[in-house]
C-alpha positions in Angstrom: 0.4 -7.3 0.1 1.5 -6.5 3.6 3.6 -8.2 5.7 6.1 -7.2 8.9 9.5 -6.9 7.4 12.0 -9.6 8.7 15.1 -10.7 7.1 13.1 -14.2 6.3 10.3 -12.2 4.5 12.3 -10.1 1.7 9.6 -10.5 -1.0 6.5 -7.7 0.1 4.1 -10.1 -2.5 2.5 -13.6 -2.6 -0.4 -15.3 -4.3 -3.8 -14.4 -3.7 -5.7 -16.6 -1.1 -8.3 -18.9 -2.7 -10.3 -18.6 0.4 -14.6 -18.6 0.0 -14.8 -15.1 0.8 -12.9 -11.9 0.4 -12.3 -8.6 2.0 -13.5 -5.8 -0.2 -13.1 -1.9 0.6 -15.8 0.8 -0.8 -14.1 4.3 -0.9 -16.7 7.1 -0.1 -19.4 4.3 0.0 -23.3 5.3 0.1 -26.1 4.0 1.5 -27.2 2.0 -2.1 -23.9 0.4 -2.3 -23.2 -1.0 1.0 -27.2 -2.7 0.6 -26.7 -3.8 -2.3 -23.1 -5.8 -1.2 -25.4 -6.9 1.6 -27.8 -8.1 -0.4 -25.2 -10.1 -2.0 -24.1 -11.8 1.4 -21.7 -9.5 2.4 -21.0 -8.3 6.1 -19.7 -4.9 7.1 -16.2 -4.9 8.6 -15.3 -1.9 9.5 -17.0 1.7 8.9 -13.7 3.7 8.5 -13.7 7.7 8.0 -14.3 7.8 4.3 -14.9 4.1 3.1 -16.1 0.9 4.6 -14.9 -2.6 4.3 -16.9 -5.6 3.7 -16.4 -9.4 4.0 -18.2 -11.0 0.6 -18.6 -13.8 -1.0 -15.4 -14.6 -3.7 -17.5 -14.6 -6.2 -19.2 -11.4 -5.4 -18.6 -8.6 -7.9 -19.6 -4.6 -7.5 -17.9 -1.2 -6.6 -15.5 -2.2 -4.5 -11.7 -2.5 -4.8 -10.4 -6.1 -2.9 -8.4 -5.0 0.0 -4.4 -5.5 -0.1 -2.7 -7.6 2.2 0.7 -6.2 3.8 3.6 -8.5 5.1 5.6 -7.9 8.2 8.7 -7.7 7.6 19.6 -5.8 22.7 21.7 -4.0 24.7 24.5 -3.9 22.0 22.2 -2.0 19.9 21.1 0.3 23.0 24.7 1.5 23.3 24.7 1.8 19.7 22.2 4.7 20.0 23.4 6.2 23.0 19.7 4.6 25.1 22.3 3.7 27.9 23.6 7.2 28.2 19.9 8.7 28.2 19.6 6.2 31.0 21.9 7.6 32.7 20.6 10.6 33.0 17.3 9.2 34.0 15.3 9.4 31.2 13.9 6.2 30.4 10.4 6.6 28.7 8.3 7.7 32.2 5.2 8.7 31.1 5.1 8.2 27.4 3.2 6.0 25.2 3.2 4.4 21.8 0.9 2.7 19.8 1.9 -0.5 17.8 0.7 -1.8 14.9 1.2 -5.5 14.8 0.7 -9.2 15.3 -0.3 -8.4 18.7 1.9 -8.9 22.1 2.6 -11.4 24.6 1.4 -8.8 27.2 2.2 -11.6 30.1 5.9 -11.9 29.7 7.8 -10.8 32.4 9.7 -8.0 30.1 6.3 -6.5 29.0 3.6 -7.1 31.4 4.0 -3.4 34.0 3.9 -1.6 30.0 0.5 -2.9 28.4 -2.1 -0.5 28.6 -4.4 -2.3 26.5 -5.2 -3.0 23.2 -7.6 -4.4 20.3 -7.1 -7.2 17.9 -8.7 -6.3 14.8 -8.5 -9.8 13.1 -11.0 -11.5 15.4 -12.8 -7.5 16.4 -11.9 -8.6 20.3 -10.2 -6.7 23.0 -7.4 -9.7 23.6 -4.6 -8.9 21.2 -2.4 -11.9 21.9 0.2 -13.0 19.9 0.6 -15.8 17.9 3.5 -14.8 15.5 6.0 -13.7 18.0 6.7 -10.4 15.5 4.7 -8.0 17.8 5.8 -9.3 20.6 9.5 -8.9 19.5 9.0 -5.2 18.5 7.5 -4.6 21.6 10.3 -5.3 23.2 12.7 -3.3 21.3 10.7 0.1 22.9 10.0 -1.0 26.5 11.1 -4.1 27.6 12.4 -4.4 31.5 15.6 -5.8 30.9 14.9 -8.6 33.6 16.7 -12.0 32.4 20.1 -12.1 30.9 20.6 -14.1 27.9 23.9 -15.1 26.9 25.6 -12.2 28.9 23.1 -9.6 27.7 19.8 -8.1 28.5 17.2 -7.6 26.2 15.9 -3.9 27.9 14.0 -1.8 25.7 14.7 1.5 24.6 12.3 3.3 26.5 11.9 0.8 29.4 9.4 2.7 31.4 7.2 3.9 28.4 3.6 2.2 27.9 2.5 0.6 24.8 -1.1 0.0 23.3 -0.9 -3.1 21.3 -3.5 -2.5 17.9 -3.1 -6.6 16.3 -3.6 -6.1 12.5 -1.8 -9.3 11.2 -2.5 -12.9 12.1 -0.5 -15.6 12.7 0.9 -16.2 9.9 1.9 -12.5 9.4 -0.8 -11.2 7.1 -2.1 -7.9 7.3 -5.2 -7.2 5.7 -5.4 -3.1 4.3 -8.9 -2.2 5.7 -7.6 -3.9 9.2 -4.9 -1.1 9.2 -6.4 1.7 8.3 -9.2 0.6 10.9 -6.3 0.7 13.8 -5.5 3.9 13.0 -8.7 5.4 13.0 -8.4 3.8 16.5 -5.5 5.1 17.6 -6.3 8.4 16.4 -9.9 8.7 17.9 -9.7 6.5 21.2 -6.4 6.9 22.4 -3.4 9.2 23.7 -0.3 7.9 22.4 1.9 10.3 20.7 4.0 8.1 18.6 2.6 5.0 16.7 5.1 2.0 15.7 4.3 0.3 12.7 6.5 -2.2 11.4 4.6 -3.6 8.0 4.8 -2.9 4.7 3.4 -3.8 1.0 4.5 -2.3 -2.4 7.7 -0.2 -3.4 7.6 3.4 -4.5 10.5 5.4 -5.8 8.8 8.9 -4.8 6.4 10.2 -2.1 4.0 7.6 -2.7 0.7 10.1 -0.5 -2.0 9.1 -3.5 -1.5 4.9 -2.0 -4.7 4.6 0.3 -2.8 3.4 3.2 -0.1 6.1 2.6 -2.5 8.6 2.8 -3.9 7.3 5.7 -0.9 7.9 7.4 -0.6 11.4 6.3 -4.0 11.5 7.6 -2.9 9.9 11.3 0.4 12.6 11.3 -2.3 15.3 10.7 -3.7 14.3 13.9 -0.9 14.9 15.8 0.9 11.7 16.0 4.6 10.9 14.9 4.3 7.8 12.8 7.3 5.6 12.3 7.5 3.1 9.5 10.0 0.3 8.5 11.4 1.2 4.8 11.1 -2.3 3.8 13.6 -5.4 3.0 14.3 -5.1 -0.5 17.7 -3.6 -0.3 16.5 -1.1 -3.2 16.4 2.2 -4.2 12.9 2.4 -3.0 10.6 2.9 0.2 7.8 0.6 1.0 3.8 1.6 1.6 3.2 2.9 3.7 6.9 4.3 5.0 6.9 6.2 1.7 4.2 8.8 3.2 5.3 12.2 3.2 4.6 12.6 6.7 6.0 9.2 8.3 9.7 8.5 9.6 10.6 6.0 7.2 13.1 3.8 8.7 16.1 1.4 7.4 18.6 -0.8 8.7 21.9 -0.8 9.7 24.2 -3.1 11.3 26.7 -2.9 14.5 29.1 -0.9 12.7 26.5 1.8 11.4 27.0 0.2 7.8 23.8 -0.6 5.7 22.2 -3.6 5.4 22.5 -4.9 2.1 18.6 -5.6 2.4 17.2 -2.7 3.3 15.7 -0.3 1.5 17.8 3.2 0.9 15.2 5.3 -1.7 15.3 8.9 -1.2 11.9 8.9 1.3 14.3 7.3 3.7 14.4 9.5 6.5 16.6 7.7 9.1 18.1 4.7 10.2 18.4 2.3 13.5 20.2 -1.1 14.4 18.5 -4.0 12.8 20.7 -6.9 12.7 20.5 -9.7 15.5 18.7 -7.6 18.0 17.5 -9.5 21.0 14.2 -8.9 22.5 11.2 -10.9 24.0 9.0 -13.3 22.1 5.4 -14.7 22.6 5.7 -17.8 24.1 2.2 -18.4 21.6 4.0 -18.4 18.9 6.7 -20.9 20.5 4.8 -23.3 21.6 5.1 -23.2 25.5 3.7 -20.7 27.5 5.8 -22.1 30.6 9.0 -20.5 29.9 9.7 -16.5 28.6 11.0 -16.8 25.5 13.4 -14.8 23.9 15.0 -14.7 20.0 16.7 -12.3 17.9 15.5 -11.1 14.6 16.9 -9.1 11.5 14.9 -6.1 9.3 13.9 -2.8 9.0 11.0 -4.3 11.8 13.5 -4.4 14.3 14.6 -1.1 13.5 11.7 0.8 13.6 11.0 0.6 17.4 14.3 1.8 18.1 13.0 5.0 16.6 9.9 5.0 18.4 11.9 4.1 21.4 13.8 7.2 21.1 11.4 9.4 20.8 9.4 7.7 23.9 12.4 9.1 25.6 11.9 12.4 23.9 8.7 12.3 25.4 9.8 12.2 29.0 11.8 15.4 28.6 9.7 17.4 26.5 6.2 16.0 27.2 4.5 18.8 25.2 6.8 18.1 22.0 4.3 17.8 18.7 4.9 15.5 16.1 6.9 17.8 14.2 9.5 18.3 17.2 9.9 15.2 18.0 10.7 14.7 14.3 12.9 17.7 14.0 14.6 16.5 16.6 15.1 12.8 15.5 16.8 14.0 12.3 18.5 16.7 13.4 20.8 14.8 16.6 21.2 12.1 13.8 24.7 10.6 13.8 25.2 11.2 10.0 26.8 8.8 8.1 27.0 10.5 4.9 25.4 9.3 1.5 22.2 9.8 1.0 21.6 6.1 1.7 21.2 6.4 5.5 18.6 9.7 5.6 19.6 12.1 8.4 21.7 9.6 9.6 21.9 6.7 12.5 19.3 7.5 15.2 20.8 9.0 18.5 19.3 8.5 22.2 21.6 10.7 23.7 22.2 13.3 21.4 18.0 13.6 21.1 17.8 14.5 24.8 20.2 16.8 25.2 23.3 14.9 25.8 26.4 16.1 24.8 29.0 13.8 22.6 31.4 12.6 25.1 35.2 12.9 24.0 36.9 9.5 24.5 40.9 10.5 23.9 40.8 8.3 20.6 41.9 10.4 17.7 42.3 9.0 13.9 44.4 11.5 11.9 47.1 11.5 9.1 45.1 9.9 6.4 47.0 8.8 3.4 45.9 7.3 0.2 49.0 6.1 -2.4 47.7 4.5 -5.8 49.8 1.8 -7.8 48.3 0.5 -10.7 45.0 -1.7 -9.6 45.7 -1.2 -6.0 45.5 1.4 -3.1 47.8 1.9 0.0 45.7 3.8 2.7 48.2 4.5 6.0 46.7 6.4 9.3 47.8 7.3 12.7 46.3 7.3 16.1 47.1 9.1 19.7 47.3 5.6 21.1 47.3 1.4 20.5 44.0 0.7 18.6 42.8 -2.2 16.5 41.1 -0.6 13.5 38.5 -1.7 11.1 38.3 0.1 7.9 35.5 -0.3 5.8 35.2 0.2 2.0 33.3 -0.2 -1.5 32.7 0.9 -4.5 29.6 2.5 -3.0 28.6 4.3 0.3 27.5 1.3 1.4 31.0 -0.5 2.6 30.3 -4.0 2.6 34.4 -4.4 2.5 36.5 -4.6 5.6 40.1 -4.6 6.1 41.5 -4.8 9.8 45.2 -4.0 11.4 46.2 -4.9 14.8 47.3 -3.3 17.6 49.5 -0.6 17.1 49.3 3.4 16.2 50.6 3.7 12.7 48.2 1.8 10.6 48.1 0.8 6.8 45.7 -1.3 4.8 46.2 -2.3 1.0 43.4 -2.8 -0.9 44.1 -4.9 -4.5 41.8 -5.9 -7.5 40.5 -2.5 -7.9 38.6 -1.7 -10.9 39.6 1.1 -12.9 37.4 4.1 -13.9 35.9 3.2 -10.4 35.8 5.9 -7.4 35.9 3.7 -4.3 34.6 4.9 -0.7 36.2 4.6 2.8 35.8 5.5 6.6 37.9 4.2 10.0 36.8 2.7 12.7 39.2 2.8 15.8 38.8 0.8 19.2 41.7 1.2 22.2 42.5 -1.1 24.5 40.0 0.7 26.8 37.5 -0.4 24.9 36.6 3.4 23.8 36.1 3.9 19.8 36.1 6.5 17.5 35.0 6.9 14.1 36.8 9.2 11.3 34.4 9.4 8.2 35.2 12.8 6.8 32.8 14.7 8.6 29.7 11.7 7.1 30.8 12.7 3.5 33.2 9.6 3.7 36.7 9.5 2.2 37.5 8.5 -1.4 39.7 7.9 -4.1 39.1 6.7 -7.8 41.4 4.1 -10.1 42.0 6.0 -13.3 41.8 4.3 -16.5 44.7 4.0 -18.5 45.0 6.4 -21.7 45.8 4.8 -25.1 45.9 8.7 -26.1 48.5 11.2 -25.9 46.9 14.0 -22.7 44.3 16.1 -24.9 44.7 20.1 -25.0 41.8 20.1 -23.2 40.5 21.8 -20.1 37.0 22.1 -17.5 37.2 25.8 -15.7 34.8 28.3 -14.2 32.1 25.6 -12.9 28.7 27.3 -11.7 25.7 26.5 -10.1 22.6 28.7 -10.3 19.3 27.2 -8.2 15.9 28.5 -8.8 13.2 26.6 -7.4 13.3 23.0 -9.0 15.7 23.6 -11.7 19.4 24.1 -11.6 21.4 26.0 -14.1 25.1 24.4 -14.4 27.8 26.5 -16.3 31.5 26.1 -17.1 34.4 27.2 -19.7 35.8 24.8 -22.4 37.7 24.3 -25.7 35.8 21.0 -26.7 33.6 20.1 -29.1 30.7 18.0 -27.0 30.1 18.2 -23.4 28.5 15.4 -21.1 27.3 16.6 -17.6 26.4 12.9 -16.0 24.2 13.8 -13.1 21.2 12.5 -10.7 21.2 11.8 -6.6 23.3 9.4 -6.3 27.2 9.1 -7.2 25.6 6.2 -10.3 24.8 10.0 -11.7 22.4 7.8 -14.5 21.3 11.3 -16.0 23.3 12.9 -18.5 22.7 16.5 -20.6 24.9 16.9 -23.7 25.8 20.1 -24.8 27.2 20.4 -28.5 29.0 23.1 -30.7 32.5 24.5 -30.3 31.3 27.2 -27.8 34.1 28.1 -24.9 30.6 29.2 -22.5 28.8 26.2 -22.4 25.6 25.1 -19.7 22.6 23.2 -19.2 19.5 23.5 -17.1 18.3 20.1 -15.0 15.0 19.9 -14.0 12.3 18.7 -11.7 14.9 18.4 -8.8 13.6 17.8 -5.0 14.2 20.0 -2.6 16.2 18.9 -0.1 18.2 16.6 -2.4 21.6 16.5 -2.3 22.8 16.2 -6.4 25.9 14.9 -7.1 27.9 15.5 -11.3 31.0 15.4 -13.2 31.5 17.1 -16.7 33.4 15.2 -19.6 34.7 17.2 -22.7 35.5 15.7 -26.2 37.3 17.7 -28.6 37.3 17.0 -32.6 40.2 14.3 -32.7 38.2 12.5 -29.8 40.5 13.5 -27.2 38.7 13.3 -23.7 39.1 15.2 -19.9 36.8 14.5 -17.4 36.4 17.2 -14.3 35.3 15.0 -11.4 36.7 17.6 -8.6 39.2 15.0 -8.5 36.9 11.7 -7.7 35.2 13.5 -4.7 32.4 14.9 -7.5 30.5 18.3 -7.6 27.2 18.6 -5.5 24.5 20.7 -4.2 21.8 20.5 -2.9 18.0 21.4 -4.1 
């Protein structure tokens, strides 16, 4: 099931409607088929590229598969990015266009209405695609709204604010999407109009890989073939997975992360992520349909990988306006490569970046965070810092590169945060957040690999006569061949793509050479391992290249 992902709509499945009819799809349908469903009381839908979709009876049975139904899931976040900067330097969207996927738009509110350029609804098969969710509307907003009211001391101006949109309504009002109604837009977008990046913030079931055999998925692929960037929320399941249709090979798969760049504990981080955007409280417009009063502009702000999405699509609307003859594949390449990284491979390439995407160059504040210590003391950790002048410092921390921990200090330049309760035999992560008086802020996260220290467990053992040298790493192709030099007995390498490192490959016998092949690695992937040695008496060393881990990457 489909459905735009909001932080109210974490689950992507709910029970099948008990409704009188039913939509059907018939993949590479012929002429005998579709007569015989209409002989059976069904009515074609939509005659798509390869299949056709049907609305039949419930009780109607034949070769067809039902189709799925997919969920949907401010200025603060525009100076996140950098969109004010690009502004700045008067790029704001002119002449570029995106095409949305959604519940449709409120294409009369004052934020929106000089943008529409027209639209379908492909629920009713009219040419009004109003909105009575308020979802469409709201992402809408995030790429080209005017910024015209202010709302508690803030605007809600889009990304691109002088971009156009074409609005392609695929989900009613209650936020279901039906799967041939989809693939039915894009056909449309594809065939009938010129937008160059299509914003589609809806998703169904969660893959772990590239997920191209899904029918929607490979409609996608299908869409990107055809020259369009296609940018998809990741989902809201806060898993090690990607949601259909994000997980396509050729979308932008897009997750969340909050004010501070840190992940959202609810979105999705699988290794199809490609990049992430602001998602957390972002203000934007809202259909005053789905409010109720259609005398007022409304106005709300919404959480989820939905919101961050058009920030993406709003980024590369600016892209647009400088480099108006940029493929799909630029505007990608360039997406991922300005990417502010922030290391892990939670977050993809990395936070999106308006300014760094059009050529803007990273503007040096003063603020500098250096002298980084880290003192351990049984279950606790002393981490001091300094800085060229008064700051009040956030630093952020966790047993994983996620950080959902925060420690502050006042103002002042010498700095120190304890951290207590920590678990041993656990590595823990940590960056720095600075923020003068001035208001400027600086980050110090090692570069995006993030700083880290681990809590040793306690030895009931005397130190073993044991010892890891000589590690190597060999690629070729898929496999990796990892070698090293040791007096034990049995060797554990614990490996995989994430510091969990869930694989392991033993390697027995009291050879000094030892190795081990791993397999069906992805390129691209950055693998992360530690080796552990056991010698006859039990005695143990682990070589963890002191808590920071060996890595390479496929």
């Amino acid at each position: 099931m489909f459905k735009p992902f909001t932080s109210a709509d974490w689950e992507t499945a709910i029970p099948v409607s008990l409704a009188k009819t039913k939509r059907v799809i018939v993949d590479s349908p012929d002429k005998a088929n579709i007569r015989l469903l209409e002989e059976r009381g069904c009515l074609i839908r939509h005659a798509l590229e390869s299949s056709a979709s049907l609305e039949c009876p419930a009780n109607v049975k034949g070769p067809f598969r039902e189709s799925r139904v997919f969920m949907i899931a401010d200025d603060r976040s525009n100076v996140q990015i950098g969109a004010d900067r690009a502004w700045a330097m008067n790029i704001t969207g002119k002449g570029a266009k995106v095409v949305i996927l959604d519940t449709g738009a409120d294409y009369n509110h004052t934020e929106l209405n000089d943008s529409y350029l027209g639209g379908y609804d492909f629920v009713e098969n009219d040419t009004d695609p109003q909105d009575e969710n308020g979802h469409g509307t709201h992402v809408a907003g995030i790429i080209t709204a005017d910024g015209v009211h202010t709302i508690d001391g803030m605007t809600a101006r889009g990304v691109a604010p002088d971009a156009g949109f074409y609005m392609l309504k695929v989900c009613n009002s209650d936020g279901f999407c039906e799967e041939d109604d989809i693939m039915a837009a894009m056909e449309y977008a594809v065939n009938r109009l010129d937008a160059k990046v299509m914003s589609i913030s809806l998703g169904g079931e969660n893959f772990a890989d590239s997920c191209d055999s899904d029918p929607l998925a490979a409609k996608v692929k299908w869409v990107a073939d055809n020259g369009i960037l296609v940018v998809i929320a990741a989902g809201n399941s806060g898993k090690d997975v990607i949601s259909t249709p994000a997980c396509a090979s050729k979308a932008v798969a897009v997750g969340a992360v909050d004010a501070n760049d840190i992940m959202t504990s609810w979105s999705n981080y699988g290794k199809e992520l490609d990049i992430v955007a602001p998602g957390v409280s972002i203000l934007s417009a809202y259909s005053c349909l789905a409010a109720g009063d259609c005398g007022y502009y409304w106005y709300t702000k919404l959480s989820g990988t939905s919101m961050a999405t058009p920030h993406v699509s709003g980024v590369a609307a600016l892209l647009l306006e400088k480099n108006p003859d940029y493929t799909a594949q630029q505007l990608k390449d360039s997406l991922f490569s300005t990417a502010k990284k922030l290391g892990g491979r939670f977050s993809g390439h990395g936070r999106v970046d308006a300014f760094s995407a059009v050529g803007g160059n990273s503007t040096d504040n003063g603020l500098e965070i250096y002298n980084i210590t880290i003192a351990l003391s049984g279950r606790a950790a002393t981490i001091k810092w300094q800085t060229n002048a008064e700051s009040r410092d956030t630093l952020f921390w966790g047993p994983d590169r996620r950080l959902r921990k925060k420690a502050y200090t006042g103002y002042s330049t010498e700095k120190e945060a304890r951290l207590s309760s920590l678990v041993p035999g656990r590595t823990y992560y940590f960056k720095i957040q600075a923020r003068d008086r001035n208001g400027n802020v600086e980050m110090e996260d090692n570069g995006g690999l993030l700083y880290n220290f681990a809590i040793h467990k306690p030895s009931r053992k005397s130190a073993p006569p044991l010892s890891i040298s000589n590690i190597i790493v060999k690629l070729d192709g898929n496999t990796a061949a990892v070698s090293w030099l040791s007096d034990g007995l049995t060797g554990i390498l614990s490996w995989g793509p994430d510091t969990q490192m869930r694989q392991k490959n033993y390697v027995f016998g009291p050879s000094k050479q030892r190795s081990t092949l791993l397999t069906s690695l992805h390129a691209g992937t950055t693998y992360y391992f530690k080796i552990q040695e056991t010698d006859w008496k039990g005695n143990a060393v682990i070589d963890d290249n002191n808590g920071m881990l060996y890595n390479f990457t496929a």
